[in-house]
C-alpha positions in Angstrom: 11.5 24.9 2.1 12.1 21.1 1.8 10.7 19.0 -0.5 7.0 18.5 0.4 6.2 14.7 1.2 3.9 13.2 -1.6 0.3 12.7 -0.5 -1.3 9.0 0.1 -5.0 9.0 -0.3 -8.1 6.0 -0.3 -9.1 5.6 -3.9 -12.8 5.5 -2.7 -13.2 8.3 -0.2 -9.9 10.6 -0.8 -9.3 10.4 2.9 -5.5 11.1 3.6 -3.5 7.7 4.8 -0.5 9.3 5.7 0.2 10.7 8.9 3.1 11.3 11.2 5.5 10.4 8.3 3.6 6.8 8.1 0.8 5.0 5.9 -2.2 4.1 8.2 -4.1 0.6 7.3 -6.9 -1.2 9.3 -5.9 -4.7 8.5 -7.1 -8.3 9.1 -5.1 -11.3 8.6 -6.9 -14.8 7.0 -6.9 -15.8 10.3 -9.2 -13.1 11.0 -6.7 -11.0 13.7 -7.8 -7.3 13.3 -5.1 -4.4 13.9 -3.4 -1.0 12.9 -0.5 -1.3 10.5 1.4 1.8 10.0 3.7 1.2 7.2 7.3 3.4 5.9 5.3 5.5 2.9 9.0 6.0 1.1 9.0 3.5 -1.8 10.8 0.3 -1.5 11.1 0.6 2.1 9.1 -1.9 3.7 9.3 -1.6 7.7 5.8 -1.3 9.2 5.0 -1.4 13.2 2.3 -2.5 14.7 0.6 -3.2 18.1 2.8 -6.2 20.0 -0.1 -8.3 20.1 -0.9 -8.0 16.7 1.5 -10.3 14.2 1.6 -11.4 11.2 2.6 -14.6 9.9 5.4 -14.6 6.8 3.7 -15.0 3.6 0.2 -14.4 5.1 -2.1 -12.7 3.1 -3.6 -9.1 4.7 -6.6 -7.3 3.7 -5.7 -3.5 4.1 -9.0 -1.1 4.7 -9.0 2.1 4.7 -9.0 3.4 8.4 -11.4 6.2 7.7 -14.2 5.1 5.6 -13.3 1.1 6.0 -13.1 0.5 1.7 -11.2 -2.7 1.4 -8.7 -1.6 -0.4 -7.5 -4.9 -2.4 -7.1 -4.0 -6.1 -9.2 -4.7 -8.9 -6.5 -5.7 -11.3 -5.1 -8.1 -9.1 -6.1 -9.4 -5.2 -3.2 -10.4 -4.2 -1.9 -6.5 -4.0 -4.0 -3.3 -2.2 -4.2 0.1 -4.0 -4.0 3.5 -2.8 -3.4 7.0 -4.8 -0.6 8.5 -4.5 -0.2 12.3 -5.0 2.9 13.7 -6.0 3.0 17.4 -4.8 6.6 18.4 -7.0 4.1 17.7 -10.4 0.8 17.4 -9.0 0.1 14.3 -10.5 -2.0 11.4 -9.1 -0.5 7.8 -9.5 -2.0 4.2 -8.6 0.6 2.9 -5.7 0.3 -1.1 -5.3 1.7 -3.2 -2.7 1.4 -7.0 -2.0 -0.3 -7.9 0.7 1.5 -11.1 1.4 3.3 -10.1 4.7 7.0 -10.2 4.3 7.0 -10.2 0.0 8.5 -6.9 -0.8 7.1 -5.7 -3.6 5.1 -2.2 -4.8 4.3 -0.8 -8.4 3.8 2.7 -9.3 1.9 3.2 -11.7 0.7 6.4 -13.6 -1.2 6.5 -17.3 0.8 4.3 -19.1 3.9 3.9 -17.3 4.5 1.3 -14.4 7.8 1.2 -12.4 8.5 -1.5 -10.2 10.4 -1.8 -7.0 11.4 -4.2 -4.4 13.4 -7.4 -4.1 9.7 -9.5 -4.6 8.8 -7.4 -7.6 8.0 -9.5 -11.4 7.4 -8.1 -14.0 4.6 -5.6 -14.2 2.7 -7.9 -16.9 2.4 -10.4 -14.2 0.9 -8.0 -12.0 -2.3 -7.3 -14.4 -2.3 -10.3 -16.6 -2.1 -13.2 -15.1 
C-alpha cells in the first residue's frame, strides 16, 4: 500500500484536476494563446509541459480554467494567483492550494483554516498574498 496521492479538485464543480500523476489547466495567456498545461501536482515543484506550439512568455500572466466545467479559476483573495482544493487522503482534510500565475514565478501557498504554509523560491509572505 503506498501512500495514496492527495486529490486536486475545481473549487466550483469538484471535478478532479489531477490525472496521470499531473494537474490539468485550460489556460490563456494575455496575449490570448489558448492551450493545455499540465503541471507537477507535488508542492514546490514547478515543471509543467505543454503542447510545442503553445509558450509562454517569462513573467506573463495565465488565466487557468478548469478543463471540465471551464470556471476561471483565478482567486478571489488575490488575481494574481489561481485556486484549486486540495484533498489530502492521509487526514481527509480539504485545503485551499494557490499558485501564481505569472509564468516562470515559483510560488504556491497552502492554505487550510487558519494556517498558511508557503513554498517556493518566489514565495512572500503570506500577508502579502491576501492583504495587499
Amino acid at each position: 500500500m503506498g501512500m495514496k496521492e492527495n486529490d486536486y479538485l475545481c473549487p466550483k464543480c469538484k471535478g478532479h484536476l489531477n490525472v496521470g500523476g499531473s494537474l490539468v489547466f485550460a489556460t490563456e495567456t494575455h496575449r490570448k494563446h489558448k492551450g493545455l498545461i499540465m503541471l507537477n501536482p507535488k508542492i514546490g515543484e514547478y515543471d509543467y509541459k505543454h503542447h510545442p506550439n503553445f509558450s509562454l512568455e517569462k513573467g506573463e500572466s495565465v488565466d487557468f480554467h478548469c478543463p471540465i466545467c471551464h470556471a476561471n479559476l483565478t482567486a478571489a483573495k488575490n488575481k494574481d494567483y489561481a485556486m484549486i482544493l486540495m484533498v489530502v487522503n492521509e487526514d481527509n482534510c480539504d485545503y485551499e492550494l494557490y499558485f501564481s500565475k505569472k509564468a516562470g514565478n515559483k510560488s504556491t501557498y497552502v492554505v487550510a483554516k487558519e494556517e498558511i504554509e508557503a513554498f517556493g523560491e518566489d514565495a512572500m509572505d503570506y500577508e502579502d498574498l491576501f492583504y495587499e
